[in-house]
C-alpha positions as CSV (number, residue, x, y, z in Angstrom):
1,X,-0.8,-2.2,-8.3
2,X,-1.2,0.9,-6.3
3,X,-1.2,4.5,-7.3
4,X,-2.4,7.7,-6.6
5,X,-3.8,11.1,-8.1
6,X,-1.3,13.8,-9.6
7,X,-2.5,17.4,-10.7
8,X,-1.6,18.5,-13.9
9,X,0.1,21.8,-12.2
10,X,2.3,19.9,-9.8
11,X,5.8,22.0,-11.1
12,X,4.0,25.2,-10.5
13,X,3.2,24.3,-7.1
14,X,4.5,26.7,-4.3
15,X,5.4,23.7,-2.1
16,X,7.4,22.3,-5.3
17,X,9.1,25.8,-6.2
18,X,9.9,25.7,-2.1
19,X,11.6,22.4,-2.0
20,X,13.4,22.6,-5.4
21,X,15.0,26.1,-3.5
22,X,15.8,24.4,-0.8
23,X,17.6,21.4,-2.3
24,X,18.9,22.9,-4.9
25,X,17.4,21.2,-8.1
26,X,14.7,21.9,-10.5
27,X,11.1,21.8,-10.0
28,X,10.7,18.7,-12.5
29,X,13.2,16.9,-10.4
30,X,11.6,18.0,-6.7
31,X,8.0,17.1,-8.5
32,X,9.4,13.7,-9.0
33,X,10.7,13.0,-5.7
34,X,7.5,13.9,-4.4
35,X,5.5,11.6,-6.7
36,X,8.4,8.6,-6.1
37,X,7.0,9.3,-2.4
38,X,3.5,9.3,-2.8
39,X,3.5,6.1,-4.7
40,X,6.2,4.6,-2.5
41,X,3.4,5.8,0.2
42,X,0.2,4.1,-1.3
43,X,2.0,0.9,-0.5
44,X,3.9,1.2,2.3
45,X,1.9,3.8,4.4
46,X,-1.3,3.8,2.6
47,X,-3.2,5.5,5.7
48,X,-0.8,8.1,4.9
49,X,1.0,7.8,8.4
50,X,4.4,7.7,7.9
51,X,5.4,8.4,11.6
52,X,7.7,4.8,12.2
53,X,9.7,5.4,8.9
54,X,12.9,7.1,9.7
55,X,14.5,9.8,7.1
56,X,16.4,7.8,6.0
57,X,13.4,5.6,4.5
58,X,11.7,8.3,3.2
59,X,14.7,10.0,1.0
60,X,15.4,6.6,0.0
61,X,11.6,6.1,-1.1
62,X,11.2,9.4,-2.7
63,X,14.7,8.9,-4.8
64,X,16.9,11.3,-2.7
65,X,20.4,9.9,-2.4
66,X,22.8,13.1,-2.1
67,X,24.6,13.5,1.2
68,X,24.1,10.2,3.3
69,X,22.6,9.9,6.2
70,X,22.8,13.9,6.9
71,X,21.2,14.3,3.2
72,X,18.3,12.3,4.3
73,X,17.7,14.2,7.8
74,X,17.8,17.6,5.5
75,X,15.3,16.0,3.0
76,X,13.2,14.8,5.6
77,X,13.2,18.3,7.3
78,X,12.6,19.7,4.6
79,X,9.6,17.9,3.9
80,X,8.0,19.5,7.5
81,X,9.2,22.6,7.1
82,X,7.4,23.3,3.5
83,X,4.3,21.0,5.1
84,X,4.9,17.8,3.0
85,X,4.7,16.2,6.1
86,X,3.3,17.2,9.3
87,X,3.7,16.5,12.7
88,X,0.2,15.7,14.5
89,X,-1.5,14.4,17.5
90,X,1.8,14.5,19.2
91,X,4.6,12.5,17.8
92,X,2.5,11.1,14.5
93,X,3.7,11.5,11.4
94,X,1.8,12.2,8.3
95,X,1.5,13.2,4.4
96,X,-0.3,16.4,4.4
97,X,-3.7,16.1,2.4
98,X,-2.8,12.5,1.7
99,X,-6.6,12.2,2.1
100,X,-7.3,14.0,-0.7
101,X,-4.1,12.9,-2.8
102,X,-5.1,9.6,-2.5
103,X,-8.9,9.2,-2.3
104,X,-8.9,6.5,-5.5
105,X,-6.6,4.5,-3.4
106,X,-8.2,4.5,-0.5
107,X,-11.7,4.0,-2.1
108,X,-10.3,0.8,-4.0
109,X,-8.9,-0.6,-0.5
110,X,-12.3,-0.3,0.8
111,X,-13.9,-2.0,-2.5
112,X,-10.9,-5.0,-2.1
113,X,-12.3,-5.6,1.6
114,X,-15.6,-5.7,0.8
115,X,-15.4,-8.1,-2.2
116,X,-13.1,-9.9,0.1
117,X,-16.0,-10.0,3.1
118,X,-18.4,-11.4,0.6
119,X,-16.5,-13.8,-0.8
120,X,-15.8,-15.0,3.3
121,X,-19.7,-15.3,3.5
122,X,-20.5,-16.6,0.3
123,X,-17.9,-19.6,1.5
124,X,-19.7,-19.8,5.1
125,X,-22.5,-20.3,3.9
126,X,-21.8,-23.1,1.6
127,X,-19.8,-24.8,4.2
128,X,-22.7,-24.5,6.5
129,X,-25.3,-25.7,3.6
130,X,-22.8,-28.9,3.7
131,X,-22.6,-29.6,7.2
132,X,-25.6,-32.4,6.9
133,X,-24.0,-33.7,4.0
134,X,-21.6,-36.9,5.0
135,X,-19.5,-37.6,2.2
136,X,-17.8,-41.2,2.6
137,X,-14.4,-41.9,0.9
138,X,-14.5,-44.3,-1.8
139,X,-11.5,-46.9,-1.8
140,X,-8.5,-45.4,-3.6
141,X,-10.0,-41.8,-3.7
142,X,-8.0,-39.2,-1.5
143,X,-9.4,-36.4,0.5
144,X,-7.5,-33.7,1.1
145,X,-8.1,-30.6,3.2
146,X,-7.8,-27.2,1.1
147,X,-8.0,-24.3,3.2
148,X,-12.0,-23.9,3.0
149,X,-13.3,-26.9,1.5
150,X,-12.7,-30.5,1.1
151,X,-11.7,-31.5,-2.0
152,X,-12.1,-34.7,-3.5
153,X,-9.4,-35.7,-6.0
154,X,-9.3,-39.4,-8.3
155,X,-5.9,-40.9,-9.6
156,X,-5.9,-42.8,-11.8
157,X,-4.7,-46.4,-11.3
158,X,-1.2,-46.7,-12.2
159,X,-0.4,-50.2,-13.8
160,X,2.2,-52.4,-12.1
């Protein structure tokens, strides 16, 4: 389950006040678009580049629905103008300050790899303590192939 940091102040936030003028709703509802995007984003972007998403995608992630496709482009342009988003490096895409939004994330990504990198090693190097090992099937004892190991499975002997 992903998720991400949200300050206490969020409805008092100029950028909130900003987009809650622009849209024309309150600041509780423009804080909760914003925090429907940002955990929409942990997932889906969670480098916090959000550049190959079209409007469309991102008013739908954030829970904006009002005015079609053309009420998705305003959203959206919105977003840039009040520096929700911003336009970098060219034609990229990305959440403003997503670093520091979602540091928790990112930090548990990094955890998940490395427990992931050890647990890769920790099985190399048990297949590679086994490679002088021969193990020779026993009559009426399957071997199958798991995706690291070889596992060795008895049936019992059904009665005819």
């Amino acid at each position: 389950m992903a998720w991400i940091q949200v300050d206490d102040g969020i409805r008092e936030h100029d950028k909130i006040y900003n987009l809650a003028d622009a849209l024309g709703i309150t600041n509780a509802h423009a804080a909760g678009l914003m925090v429907c995007f940002w955990t929409w984003a942990a997932t889906a972007a969670p480098d916090g580049i959000v550049t190959n998403f079209p409007p469309r995608a991102i008013a739908k992630a954030a829970g904006w629905d009002k005015g079609g496709a053309k009420g998705a482009q305003k959203f959206y342009n919105e977003l840039l103008g009040i520096h929700f988003l911003e336009e970098r490096d060219g034609d990229k895409v990305f959440i403003r300050n997503w670093e520091q939004r979602a540091t928790l994330l990112l930090d548990y990504i990094e955890q998940q790899k490395e427990n992931t990198r050890r647990r890769v090693q920790k099985c190399r190097e048990r297949k590679k303590n086994q490679q002088g090992v021969t193990v020779t099937p026993q009559k009426d004892v399957p071997v199958t192939s798991c995706s690291d190991c070889l596992i060795r499975k008895v049936f019992p002997r059904r009665q005819k």
